[in-house]
Wavefront OBJ file of the C-alpha trace (Angstrom):
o trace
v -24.977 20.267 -56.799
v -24.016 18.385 -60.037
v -21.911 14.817 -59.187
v -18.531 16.855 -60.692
v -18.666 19.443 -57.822
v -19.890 16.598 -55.275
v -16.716 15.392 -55.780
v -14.481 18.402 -56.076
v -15.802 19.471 -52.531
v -15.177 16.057 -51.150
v -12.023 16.206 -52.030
v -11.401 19.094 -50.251
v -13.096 18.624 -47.301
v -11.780 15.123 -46.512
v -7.740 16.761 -46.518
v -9.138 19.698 -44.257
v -11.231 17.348 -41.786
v -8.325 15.104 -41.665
v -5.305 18.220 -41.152
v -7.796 19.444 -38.271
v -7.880 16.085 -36.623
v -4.197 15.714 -36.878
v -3.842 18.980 -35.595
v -6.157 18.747 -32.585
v -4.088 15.352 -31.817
v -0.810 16.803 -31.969
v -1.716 19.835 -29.416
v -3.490 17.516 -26.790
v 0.197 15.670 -26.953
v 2.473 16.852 -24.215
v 5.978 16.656 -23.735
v 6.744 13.455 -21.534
v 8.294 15.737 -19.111
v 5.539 17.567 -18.310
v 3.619 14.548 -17.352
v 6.228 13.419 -14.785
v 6.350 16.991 -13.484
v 5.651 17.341 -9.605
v 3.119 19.679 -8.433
v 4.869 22.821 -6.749
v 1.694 24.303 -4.815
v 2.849 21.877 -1.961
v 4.279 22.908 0.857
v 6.540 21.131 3.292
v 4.013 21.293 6.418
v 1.456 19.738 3.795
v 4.244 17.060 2.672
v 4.703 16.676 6.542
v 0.736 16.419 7.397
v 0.318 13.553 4.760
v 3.282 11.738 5.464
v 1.680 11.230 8.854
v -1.575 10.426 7.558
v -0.244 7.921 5.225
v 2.193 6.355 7.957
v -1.240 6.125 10.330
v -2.868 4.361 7.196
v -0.465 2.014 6.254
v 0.175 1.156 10.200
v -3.170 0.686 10.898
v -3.926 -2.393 7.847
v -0.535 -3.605 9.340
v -1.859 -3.684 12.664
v -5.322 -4.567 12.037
v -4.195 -7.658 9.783
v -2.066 -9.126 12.694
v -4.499 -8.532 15.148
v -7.116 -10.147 13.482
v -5.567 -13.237 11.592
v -2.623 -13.593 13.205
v -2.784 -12.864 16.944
v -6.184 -13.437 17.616
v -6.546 -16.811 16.223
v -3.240 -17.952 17.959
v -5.074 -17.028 21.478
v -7.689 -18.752 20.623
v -5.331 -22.231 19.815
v -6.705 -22.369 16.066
v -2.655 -22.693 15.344
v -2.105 -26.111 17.676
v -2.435 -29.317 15.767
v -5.437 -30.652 15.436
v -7.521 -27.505 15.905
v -10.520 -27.007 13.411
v -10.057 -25.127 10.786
v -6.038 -25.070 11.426
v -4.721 -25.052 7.813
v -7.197 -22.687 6.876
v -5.790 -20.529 9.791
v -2.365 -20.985 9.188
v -3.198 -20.016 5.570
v -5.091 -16.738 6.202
v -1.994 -16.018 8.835
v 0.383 -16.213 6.409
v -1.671 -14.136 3.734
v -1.727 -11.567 6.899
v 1.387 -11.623 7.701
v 2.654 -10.389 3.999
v 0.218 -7.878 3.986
v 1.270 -6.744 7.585
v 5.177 -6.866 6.462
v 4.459 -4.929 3.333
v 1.947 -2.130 5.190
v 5.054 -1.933 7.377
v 7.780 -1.323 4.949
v 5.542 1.616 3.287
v 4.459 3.165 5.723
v 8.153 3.240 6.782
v 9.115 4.695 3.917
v 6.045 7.149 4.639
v 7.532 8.191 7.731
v 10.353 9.635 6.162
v 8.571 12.851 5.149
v 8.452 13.957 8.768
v 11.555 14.343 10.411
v 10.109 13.673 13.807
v 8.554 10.729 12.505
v 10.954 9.021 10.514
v 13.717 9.539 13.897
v 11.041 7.454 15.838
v 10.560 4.808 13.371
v 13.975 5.004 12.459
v 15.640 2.050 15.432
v 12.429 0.000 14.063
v 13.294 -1.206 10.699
v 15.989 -4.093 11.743
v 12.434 -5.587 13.097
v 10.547 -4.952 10.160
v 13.116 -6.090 7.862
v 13.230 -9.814 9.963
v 9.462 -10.377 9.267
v 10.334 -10.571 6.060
v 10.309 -14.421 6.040
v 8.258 -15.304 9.092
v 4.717 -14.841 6.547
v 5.982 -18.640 4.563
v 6.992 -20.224 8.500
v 3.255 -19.041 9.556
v 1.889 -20.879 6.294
v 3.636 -24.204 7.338
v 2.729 -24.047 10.917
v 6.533 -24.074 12.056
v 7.056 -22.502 15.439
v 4.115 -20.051 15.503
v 4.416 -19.106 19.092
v 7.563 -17.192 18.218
v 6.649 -15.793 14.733
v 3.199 -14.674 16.656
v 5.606 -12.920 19.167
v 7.681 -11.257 16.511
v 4.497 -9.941 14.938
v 2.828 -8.347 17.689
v 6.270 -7.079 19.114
v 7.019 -5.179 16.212
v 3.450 -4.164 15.825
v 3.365 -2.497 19.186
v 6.917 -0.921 18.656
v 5.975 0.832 15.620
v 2.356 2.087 17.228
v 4.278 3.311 20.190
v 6.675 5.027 18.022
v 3.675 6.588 15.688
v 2.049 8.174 19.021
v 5.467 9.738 20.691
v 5.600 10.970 17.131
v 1.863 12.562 17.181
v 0.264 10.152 14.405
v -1.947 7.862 16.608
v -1.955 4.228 15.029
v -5.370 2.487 15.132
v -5.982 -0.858 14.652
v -7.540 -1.309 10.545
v -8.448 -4.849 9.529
v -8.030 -4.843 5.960
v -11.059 -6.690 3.861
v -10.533 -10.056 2.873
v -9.420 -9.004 -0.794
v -7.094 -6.873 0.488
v -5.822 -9.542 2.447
v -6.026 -11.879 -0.471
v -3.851 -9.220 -2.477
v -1.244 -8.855 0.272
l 1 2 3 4 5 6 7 8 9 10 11 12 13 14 15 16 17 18 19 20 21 22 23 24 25 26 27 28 29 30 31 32 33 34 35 36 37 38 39 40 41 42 43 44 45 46 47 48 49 50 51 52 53 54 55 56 57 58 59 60 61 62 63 64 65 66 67 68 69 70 71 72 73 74 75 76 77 78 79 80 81 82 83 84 85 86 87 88 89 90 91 92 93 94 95 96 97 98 99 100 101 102 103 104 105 106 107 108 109 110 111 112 113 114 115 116 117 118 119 120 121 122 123 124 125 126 127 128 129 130 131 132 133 134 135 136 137 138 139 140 141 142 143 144 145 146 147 148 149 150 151 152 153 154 155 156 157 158 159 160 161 162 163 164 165 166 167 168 169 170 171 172 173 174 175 176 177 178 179 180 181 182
């Protein structure tokens, strides 16, 4: 090929490669309301099926967390002044105790995609909603007993509710970066 027709076919081949690339850009594109388009293959006992197994999920870090930093450790008097390793306690406590209150609060909203579910946790969200700010009084130390109390109250309420409602809540303790991530 002599340099003149070298060039000549360069030039034509670099608009073609780069109209194909464009072109194979432009189709793999989508419309953005495709991409926030819900699947429609599922049905409502499916919906109903995974709300439950979500709700178990959720309840179960809840329940494990409190268990395990919260309750536990209170039993054993790591929350009375002077204990070893109280602060540390106390910290880890409070750290569960956000985790637990957020688990809660999904798998709340969880429950609402079964009806018989979301009627039984339904009178339980007034004590989910007040453990809202008991994580911080755990952190500081201030009356534990109670906050301890309020914890494992509402823990047991919403398990109860979970098994009249057919989704079995077991106790989950979360790993100590979920913890860490609350």
């Amino acid at each position: 090929m002599s340099p003149s027709s070298a060039a000549v076919c360069r030039s034509v081949v670099a608009p073609l490669l780069c109209c194909t690339l464009l072109a194979g850009v432009t189709a793999c594109g989508g419309d953005d309301e495709d991409a926030s388009a819900t699947p429609s293959g599922t049905s409502s006992a499916e919906r109903q099926k995974f709300a439950k197994t979500r709700f178990v999920a959720n309840a179960g870090i809840a329940a494990g967390a409190t268990y395990q930093w919260i309750v536990k450790p209170f039993r054993a008097g790591k929350f009375k002044s002077g204990a070893d390793g109280r602060k540390m306690a106390l910290v880890k406590a409070g750290l569960a105790g956000t985790l637990a209150y957020n688990r809660l609060k999904a798998a709340t909203k969880n429950a609402q995609g079964d009806p018989t579910l979301a009627r039984a946790v339904a009178p339980l969200t007034a004590g989910i909603d007040a453990l809202k700010d008991l994580p911080s009084k755990l952190r500081k130390g201030e009356s534990t007993e109670s906050v301890v109390n309020s914890f494992d109250g509402v823990i047991n309420s919403v398990k109860d509710a979970g098994k009249g409602a057919g989704a079995e809540v077991t106790n989950r303790v979360p790993s100590a970066a979920e913890l860490a991530r609350g």
